[in-house]
C-alpha positions as CSV (number, residue, x, y, z in Angstrom):
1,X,85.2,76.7,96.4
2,X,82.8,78.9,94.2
3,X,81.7,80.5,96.6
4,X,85.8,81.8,98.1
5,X,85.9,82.2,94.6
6,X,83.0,84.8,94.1
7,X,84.0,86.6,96.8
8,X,87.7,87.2,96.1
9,X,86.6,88.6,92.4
10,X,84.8,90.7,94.4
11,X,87.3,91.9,96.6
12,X,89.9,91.9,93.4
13,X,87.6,94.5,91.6
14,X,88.1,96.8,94.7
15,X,91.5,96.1,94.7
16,X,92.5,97.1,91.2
17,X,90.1,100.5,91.9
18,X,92.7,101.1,95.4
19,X,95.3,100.1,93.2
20,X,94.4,102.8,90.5
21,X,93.7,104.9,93.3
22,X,96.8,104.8,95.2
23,X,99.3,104.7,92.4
24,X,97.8,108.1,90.8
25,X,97.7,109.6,94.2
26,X,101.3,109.8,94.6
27,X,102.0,111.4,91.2
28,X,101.9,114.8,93.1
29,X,104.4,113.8,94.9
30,X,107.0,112.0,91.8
31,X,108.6,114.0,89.3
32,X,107.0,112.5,86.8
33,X,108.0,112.6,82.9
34,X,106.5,111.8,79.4
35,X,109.6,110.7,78.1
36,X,112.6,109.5,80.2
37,X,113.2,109.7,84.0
38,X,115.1,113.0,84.9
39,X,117.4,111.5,88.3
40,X,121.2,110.5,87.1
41,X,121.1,107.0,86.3
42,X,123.1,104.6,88.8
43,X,126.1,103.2,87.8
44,X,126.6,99.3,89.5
45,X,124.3,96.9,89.8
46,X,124.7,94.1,93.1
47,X,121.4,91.7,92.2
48,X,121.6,88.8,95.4
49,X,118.9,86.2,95.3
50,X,118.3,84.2,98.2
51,X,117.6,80.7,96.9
52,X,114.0,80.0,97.9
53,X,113.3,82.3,101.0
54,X,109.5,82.8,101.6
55,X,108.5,85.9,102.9
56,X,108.2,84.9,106.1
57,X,111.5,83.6,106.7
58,X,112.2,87.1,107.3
59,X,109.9,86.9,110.4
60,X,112.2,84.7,112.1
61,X,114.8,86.3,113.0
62,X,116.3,89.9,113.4
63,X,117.9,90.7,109.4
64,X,119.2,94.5,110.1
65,X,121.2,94.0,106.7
66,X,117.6,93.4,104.6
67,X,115.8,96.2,106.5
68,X,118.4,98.5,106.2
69,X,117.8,98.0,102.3
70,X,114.1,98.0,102.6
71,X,114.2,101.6,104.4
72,X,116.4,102.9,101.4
73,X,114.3,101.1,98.8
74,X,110.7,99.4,98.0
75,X,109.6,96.4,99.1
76,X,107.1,94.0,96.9
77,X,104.9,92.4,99.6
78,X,102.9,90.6,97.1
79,X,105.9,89.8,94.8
80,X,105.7,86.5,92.7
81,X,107.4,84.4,90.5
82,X,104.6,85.0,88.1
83,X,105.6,82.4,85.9
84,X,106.2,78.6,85.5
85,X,108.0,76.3,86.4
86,X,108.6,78.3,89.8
87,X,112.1,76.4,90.2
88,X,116.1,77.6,90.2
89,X,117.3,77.4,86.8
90,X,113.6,79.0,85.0
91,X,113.6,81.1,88.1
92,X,117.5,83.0,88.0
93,X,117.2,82.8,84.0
94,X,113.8,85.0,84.1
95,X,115.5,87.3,86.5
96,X,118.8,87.7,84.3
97,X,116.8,88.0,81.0
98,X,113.6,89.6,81.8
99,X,112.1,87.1,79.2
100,X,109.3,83.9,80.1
101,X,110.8,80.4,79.7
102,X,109.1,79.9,76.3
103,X,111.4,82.8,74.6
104,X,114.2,82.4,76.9
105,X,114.9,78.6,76.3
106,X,114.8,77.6,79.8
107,X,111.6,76.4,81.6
108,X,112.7,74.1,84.4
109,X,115.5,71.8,85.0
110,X,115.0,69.8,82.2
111,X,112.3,69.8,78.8
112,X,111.7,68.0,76.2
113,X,115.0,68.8,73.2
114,X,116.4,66.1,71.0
115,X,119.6,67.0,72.2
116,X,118.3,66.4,76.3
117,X,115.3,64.3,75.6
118,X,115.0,62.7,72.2
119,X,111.5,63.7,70.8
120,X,110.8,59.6,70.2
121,X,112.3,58.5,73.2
122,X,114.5,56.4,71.5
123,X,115.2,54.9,73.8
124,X,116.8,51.3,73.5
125,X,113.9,48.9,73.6
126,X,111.0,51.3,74.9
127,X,109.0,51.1,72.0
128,X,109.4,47.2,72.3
129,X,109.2,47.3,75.7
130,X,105.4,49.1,75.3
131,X,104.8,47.3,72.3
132,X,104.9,44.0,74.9
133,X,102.4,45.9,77.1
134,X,100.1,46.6,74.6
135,X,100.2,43.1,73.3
136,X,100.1,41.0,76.7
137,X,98.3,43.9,78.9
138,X,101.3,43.0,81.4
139,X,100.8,46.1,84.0
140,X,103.0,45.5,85.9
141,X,105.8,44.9,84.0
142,X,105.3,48.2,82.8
143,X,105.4,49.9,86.2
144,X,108.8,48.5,87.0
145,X,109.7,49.4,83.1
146,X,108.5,52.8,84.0
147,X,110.4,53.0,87.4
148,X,113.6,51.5,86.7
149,X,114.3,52.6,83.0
150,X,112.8,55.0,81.7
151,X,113.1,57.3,84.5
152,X,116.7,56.4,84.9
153,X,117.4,56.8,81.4
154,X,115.6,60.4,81.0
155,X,118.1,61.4,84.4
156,X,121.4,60.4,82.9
157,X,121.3,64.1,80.4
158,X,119.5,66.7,81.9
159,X,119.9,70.2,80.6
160,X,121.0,71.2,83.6
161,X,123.8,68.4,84.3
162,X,126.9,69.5,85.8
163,X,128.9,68.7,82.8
164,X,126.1,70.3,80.3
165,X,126.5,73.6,82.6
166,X,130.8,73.8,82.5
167,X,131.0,72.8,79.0
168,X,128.3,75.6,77.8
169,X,125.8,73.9,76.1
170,X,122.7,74.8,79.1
171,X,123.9,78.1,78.1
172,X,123.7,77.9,74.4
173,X,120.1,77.3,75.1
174,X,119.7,80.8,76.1
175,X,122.0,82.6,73.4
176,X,120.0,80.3,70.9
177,X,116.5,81.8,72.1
178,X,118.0,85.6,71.0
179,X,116.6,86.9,74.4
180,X,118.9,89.5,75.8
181,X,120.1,89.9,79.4
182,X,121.3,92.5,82.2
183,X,124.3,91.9,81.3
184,X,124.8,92.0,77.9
185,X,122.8,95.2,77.5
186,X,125.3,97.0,80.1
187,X,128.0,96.0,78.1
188,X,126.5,97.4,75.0
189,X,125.7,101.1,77.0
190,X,129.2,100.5,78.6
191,X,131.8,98.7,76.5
192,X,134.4,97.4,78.8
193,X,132.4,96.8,82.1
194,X,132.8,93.9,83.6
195,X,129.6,90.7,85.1
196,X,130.6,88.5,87.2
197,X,128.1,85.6,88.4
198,X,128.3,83.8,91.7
199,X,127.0,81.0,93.4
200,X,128.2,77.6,95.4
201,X,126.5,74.3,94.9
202,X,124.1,75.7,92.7
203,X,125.8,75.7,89.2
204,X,122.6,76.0,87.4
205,X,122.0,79.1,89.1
206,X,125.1,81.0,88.8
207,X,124.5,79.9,84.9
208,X,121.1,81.1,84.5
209,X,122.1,84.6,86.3
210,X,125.5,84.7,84.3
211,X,123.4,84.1,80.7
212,X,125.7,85.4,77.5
213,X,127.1,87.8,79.2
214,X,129.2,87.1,82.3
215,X,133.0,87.4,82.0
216,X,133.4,85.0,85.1
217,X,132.0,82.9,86.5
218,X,132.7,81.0,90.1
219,X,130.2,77.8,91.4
220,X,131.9,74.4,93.3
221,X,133.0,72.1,91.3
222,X,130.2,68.8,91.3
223,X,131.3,66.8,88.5
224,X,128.7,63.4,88.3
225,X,126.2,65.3,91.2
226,X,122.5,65.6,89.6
227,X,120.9,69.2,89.7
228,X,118.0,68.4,91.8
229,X,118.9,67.3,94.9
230,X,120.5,69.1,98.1
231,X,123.5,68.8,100.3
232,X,125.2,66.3,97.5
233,X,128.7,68.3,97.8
234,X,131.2,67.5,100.7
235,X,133.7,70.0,100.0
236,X,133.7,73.0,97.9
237,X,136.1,73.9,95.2
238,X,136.4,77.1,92.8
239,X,134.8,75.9,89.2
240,X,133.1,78.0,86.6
241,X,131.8,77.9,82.5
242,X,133.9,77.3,79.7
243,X,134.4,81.2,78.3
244,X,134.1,82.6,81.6
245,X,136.0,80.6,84.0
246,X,137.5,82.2,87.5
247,X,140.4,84.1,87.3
248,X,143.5,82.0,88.2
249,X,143.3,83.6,91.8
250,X,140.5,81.9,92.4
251,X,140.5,78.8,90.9
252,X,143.7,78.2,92.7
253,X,143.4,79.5,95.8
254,X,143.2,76.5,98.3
255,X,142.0,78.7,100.9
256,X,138.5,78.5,99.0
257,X,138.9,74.7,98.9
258,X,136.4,74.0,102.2
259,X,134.8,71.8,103.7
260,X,131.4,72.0,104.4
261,X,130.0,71.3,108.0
262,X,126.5,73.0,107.6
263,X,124.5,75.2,104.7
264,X,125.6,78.0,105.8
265,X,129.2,77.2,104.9
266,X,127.6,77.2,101.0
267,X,126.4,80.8,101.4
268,X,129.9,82.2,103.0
269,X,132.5,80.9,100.5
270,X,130.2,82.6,97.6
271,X,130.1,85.7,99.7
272,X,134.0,84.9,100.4
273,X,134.3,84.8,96.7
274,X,132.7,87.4,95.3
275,X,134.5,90.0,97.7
276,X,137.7,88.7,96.3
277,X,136.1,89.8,92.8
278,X,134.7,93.3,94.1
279,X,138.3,93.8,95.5
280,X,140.3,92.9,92.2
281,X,137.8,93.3,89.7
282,X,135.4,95.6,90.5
283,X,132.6,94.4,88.3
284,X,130.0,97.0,87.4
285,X,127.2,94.3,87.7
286,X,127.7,92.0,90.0
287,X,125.0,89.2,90.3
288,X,125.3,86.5,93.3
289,X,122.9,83.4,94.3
290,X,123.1,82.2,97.9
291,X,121.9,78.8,97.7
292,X,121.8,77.8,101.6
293,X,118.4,78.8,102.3
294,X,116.8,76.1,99.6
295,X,119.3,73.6,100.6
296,X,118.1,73.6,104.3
297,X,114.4,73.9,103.5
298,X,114.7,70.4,101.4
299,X,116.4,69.1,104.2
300,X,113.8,70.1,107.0
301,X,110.4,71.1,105.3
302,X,111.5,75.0,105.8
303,X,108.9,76.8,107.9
304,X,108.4,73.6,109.5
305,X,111.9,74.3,111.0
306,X,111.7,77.6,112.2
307,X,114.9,77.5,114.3
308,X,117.2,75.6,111.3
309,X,115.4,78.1,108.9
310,X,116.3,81.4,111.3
311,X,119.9,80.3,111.5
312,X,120.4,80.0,108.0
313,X,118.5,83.4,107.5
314,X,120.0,85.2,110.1
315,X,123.7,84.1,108.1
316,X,121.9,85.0,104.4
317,X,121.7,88.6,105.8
318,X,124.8,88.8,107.5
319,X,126.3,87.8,104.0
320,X,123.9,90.8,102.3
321,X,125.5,93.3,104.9
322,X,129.2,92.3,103.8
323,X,128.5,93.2,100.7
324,X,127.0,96.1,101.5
325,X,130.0,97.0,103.9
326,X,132.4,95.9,100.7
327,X,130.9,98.6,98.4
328,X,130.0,101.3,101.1
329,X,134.5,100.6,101.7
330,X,135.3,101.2,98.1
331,X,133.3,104.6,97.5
332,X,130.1,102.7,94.7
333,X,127.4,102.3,97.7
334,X,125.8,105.7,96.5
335,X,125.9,104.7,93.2
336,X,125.0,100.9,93.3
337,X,121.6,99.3,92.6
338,X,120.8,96.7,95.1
339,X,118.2,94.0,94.3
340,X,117.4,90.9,97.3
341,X,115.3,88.6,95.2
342,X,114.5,85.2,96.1
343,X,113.7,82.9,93.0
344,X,111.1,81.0,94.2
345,X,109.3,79.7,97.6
346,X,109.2,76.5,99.4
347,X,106.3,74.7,101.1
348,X,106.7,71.3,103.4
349,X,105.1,67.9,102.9
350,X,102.0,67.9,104.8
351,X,100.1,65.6,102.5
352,X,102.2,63.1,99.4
353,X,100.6,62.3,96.3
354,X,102.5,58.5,95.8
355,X,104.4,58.4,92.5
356,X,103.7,55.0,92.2
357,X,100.4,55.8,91.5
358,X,101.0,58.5,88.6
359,X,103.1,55.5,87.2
360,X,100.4,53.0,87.4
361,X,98.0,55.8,85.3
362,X,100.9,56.1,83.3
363,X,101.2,52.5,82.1
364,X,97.1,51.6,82.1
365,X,97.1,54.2,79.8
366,X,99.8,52.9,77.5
367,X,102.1,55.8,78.3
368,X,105.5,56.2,79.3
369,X,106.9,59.3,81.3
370,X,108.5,60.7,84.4
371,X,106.6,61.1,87.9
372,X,106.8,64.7,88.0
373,X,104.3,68.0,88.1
374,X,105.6,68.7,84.6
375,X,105.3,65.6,83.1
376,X,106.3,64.7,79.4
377,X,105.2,61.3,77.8
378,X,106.6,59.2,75.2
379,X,103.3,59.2,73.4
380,X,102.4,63.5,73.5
381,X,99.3,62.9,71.3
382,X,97.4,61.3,74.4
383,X,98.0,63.8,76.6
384,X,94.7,64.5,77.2
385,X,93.8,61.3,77.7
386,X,96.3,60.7,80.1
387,X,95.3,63.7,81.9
388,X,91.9,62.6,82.2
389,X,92.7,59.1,83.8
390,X,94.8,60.9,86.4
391,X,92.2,63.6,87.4
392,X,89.4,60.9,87.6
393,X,91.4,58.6,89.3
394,X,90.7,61.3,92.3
395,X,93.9,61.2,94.2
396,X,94.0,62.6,97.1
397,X,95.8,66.0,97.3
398,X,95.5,66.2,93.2
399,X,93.7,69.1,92.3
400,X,93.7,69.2,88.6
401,X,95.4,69.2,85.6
402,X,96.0,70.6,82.7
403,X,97.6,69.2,78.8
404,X,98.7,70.6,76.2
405,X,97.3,70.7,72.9
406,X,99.2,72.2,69.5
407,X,96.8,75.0,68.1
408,X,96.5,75.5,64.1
409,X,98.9,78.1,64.0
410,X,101.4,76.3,65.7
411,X,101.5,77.5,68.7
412,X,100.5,75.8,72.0
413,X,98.0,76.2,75.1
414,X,96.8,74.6,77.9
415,X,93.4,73.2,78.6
416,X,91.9,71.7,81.8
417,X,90.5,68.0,82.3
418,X,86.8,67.7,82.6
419,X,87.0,67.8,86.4
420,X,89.5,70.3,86.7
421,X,87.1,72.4,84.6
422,X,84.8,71.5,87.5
423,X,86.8,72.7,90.4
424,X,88.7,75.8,89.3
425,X,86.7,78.2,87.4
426,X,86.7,81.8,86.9
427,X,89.8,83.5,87.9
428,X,91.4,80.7,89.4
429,X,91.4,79.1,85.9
430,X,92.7,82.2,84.2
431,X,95.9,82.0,86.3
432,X,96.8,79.1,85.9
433,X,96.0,79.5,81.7
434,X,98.0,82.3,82.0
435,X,101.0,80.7,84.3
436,X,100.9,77.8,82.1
437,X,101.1,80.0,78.8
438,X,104.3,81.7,79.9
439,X,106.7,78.2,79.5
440,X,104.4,77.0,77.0
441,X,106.2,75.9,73.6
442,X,107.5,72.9,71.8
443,X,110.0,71.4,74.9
444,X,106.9,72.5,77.4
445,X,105.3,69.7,79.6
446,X,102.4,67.5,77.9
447,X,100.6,67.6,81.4
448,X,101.0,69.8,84.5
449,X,99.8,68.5,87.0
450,X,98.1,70.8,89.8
451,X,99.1,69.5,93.5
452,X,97.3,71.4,96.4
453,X,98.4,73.4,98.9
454,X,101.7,72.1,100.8
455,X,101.4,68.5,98.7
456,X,103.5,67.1,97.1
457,X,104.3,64.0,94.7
458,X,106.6,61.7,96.5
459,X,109.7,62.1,93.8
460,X,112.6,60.2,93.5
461,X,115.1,60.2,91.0
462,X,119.3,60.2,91.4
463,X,118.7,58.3,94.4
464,X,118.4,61.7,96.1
465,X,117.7,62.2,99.9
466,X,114.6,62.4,100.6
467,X,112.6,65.8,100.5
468,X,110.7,67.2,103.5
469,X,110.1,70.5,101.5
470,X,109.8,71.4,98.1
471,X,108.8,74.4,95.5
472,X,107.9,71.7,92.5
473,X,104.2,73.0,91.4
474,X,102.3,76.3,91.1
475,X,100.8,77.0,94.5
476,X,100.7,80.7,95.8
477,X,103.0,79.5,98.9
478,X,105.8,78.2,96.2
479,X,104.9,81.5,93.7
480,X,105.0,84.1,96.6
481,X,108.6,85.2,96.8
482,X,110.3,88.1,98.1
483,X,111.9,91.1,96.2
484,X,113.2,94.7,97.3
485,X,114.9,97.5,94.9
486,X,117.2,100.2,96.6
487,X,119.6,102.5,95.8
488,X,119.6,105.6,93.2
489,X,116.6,106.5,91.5
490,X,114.3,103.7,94.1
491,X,111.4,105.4,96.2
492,X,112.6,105.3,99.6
493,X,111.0,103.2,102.6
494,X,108.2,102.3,100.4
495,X,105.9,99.1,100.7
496,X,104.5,98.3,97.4
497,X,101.4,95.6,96.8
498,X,101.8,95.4,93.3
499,X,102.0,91.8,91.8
500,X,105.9,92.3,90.6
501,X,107.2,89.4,88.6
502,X,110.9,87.5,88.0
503,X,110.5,88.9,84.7
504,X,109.7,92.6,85.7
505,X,113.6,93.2,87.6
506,X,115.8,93.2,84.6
507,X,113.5,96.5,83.2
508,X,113.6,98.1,86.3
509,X,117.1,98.2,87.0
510,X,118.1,98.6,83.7
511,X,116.2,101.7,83.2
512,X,117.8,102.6,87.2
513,X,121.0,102.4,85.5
514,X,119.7,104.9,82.1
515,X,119.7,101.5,79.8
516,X,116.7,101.0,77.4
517,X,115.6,97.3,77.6
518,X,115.4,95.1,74.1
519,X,114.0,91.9,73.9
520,X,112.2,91.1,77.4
521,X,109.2,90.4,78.6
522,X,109.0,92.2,81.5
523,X,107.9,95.8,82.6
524,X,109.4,98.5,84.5
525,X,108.1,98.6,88.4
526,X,107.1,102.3,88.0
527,X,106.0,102.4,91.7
528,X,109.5,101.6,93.0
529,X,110.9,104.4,90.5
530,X,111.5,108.1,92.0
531,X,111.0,109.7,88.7
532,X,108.5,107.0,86.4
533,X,107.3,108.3,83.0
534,X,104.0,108.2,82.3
535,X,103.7,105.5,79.8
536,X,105.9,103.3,82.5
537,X,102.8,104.2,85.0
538,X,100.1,103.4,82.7
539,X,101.8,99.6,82.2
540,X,101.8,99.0,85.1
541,X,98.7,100.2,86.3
542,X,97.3,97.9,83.1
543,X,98.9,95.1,84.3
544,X,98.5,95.3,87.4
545,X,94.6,95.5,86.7
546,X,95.3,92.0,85.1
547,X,97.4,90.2,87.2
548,X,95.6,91.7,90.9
549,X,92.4,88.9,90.1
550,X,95.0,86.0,89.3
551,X,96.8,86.2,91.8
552,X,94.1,86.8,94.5
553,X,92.4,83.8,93.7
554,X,95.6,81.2,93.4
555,X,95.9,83.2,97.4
556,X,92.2,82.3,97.4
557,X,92.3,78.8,96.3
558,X,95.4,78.3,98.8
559,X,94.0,79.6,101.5
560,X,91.1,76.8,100.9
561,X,93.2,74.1,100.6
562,X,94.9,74.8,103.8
563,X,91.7,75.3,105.6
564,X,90.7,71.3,104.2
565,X,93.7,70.4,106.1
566,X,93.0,71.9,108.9
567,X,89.4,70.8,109.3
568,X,88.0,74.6,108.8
């Protein structure tokens, strides 16, 4: 491992000096300006994320609709979350507000707020029930404590429950953080425009894309289905937020009451529905999530499938070109900013780390929590001490861990256990530092936990199917996403290898669209831009400089992993 490690620093420092290299030697050919961009700024924005594709879903099959785009736009090859958790809800939410989890008040499907998870766990006789542990030393009743309560209990109110979603309160998470959004900041440069948000049977993602700001919003109705799970909904019925609900046409419009035979059928009715919008409405920003493409790689392992996976691609880009076709019809193509994005990846179960056994550390250490990546504990104070009994335990597939610890001035950070530490050093340890410090806050995990490549903890909650594929820990193969900008003002058939971030699109097509960005954590992807400034070139030449090493040793460290399964 040191030794992959030594030699992608060294490759990394010759990257960033290409990198330099490159970017300044295609100033001659940009109009390039000191103070604002000189091209007309576009006027709509169409922003479709395809729920979890991995770039090499695209490989699978013929997607004329994508590479039409790509040859009109730039293409991120090295594109990334960038961020954690690397999930749906954190993952549209950082796309729609251009801010981290930690300042956008949404880090993965659920954290730790006394209004989700009460900050005691008060729960009814937990304290008593660890209390009798303590006393007797009685493991095992702990484990089934642990397993059949506790867990249960923490399920019942997540922040991204159905019912927390229509009634408004997952949103009021957001508006309470004082982020901004697309959105809203269109609205304010355009009084009067209209957002609409879109999805099917992902609510939480047609939420976390729709923010403050949408003035509808249209997702199938799931009343009592948990958020993470797949292929829960039978049929599929017009539903939306309280304050932004579908226009009656919609919502009572039994042609879009369907059933659904396949996951495909998820990603047509949201394409079905937001033409109907573009028709009547003709929303200036129009942001869509086509959920299909996660649903089937839960179901199959993704890439382990390439023939389910190609289908279900091949019908996510025939869904892209009808919205293409819908805007080229009405005369806005021309003037439309188009963004494919997907939110996350997806990698199979080749090896499974047991839950049982995190629950078993869990309890031998006098510690209650869930069986999860991010895990939160009823005791917070021991996190490190729970981190290092888990890390010692030397499960296989575990790589590490990190806990938190509050600093002095309040704030929080991450630090490894003692054989973490051992094993990832140098760069490898600075990304994950600086993935962890991007959700990390008072409702962030106690302990991440650090999976290797293509493993996974055996998790069960809702008594959910079971998952052959999954995007639940910060591997490159679950960071490395896809994204591609076109339309007015984007460098045409361009293939960029910059290290662009959820967090970086809101900038860039807000300043596409002549809209100065408040309030976001992001930066503008001067290499996809026709006519960049100068300061926009130097940021992201800066960070780019910082980011390149990160994110070649998580490939580095992934690459290693996948070579220790494969006997190399």
């Amino acid at each position: 491992m040191k030794s992959v490690i030594k030699l992608y620093r060294t490759a990394n420092i010759l990257a960033v000096i290409l990198l330099v290299v490159s970017i300044f030697s295609v100033i001659p050919c940009q109009q390039v300006h000191a103070d604002s961009p000189a091209q007309a700024p576009a006027k709509y924005l169409v922003l479709i994320t395809i729920d979890s594709c991995r770039p090499d879903y695209l490989t699978l099959v013929p997607t004329p609709n994508i590479d039409k785009l790509k040859e009109e736009g730039t293409f991120y090859t090295n594109s990334w979350v960038g961020q954690l958790s690397n999930d749906t809800p954190a993952g549209h939410t950082a796309i729609s507000t251009g801010s981290f989890g930690k300042n956008n008040g949404v880090i993965s499907f659920n954290w730790r707020d006394r209004r989700i998870i009460p900050p005691d766990w008060a729960f009814a006789m937990t304290r008593t029930a660890m209390d009798l542990i303590k006393t007797t030393g009685w493991t095992d009743f702990g484990l089934w404590y642990q397993q059949n309560f506790v867990r249960k209990t923490i399920e019942q109110n997540w922040a991204t429950a159905y019912e927390n979603v229509v009634s408004g309160i997952f949103t009021g998470f957001i508006r309470e953080s004082n982020t901004t959004d697309i959105g809203t900041l269109y609205k304010k440069a355009n009084p009067g425009a209209k957002v609409v948000a879109v999805s099917s049977d992902k609510w939480y993602a047609c939420a976390s894309l729709a923010a403050v700001s949408a003035d509808y919003t249209v997702f199938a109705e799931a009343a009592g289905v948990p958020p993470p799970t797949y292929n829960a909904l039978k049929t599929l019925k017009p539903a939306g937020m309280k304050g932004a609900l579908p226009p009656d046409y919609v919502l009572n419009d039994r042609a879009f009451v369907r059933d659904i035979k396949d996951e495909r059928d998820s990603d047509i009715w949201a394409t079905d529905i937001a033409l109907t919008l573009i028709e009547k409405e003709k929303p200036q920003v129009l942001l869509i999530n086509l959920p299909a493409v996660d649903d089937a790689g839960h179901a199959t392992g993704g890439i382990n499938n390439p023939t389910k996976m190609g289908e279900v691609i091949a019908n996510a880009d025939q869904q892209v070109g009808r919205i293409i076709d819908a805007y080229k019809q009405d005369g806005r193509y021309d003037q439309t900013v188009f963004v494919v994005i997907s939110d996350h990846s997806m990698t199979p179960f080749i090896g499974v780390i047991e839950q049982s056994a995190i629950d078993r550390i869990l309890i031998e250490a006098r510690n209650f929590g869930n069986a999860s990546p991010h895990t939160y504990l009823q005791f917070p104070e021991n996190a490190r001490e729970v981190a290092e009994k888990i890390t010692d335990a030397g499960i296989p597939g575990l790589t590490g861990a990190y806990y938190r610890i509050k600093q002095p001035d309040g704030k929080y950070t991450y630090e490894p256990t003692k054989v973490t530490a051992a094993k990832l050093i140098g760069d490898v340890d600075k990304c994950y530092r600086y993935l962890l410090s991007t959700y990390a806050g008072e409702g962030s995990p106690d302990i991440e936990l650090i999976p290797a490549e293509n493993w996974h903890i055996n998790w069960s909650m809702f008594n959910a199917k079971p998952f052959k594929g999954n995007h639940d820990s910060a591997t490159w193969l679950q960071q490395h996403n896809i994204l591609l900008i076109s339309g007015p003002g984007v460098k045409r058939s361009t293939t960029s290898d910059s290290p662009a971030r959820l967090v970086d699109v809101a900038p860039t097509v807000l300043t596409l669209m002549g809209i100065v960005t408040e309030r976001m954590d992001g930066i503008v992807l001067a290499d996809a831009l026709q006519s960049p400034t100068v300061t926009q070139l130097h940021t992201q030449i800066k960070l780019n400089s910082e980011l390149i090493p990160l994110m070649e040793a998580l490939k580095a460290l992934s690459q290693s992993d996948l070579d220790e399964v494969n006997g190399k």
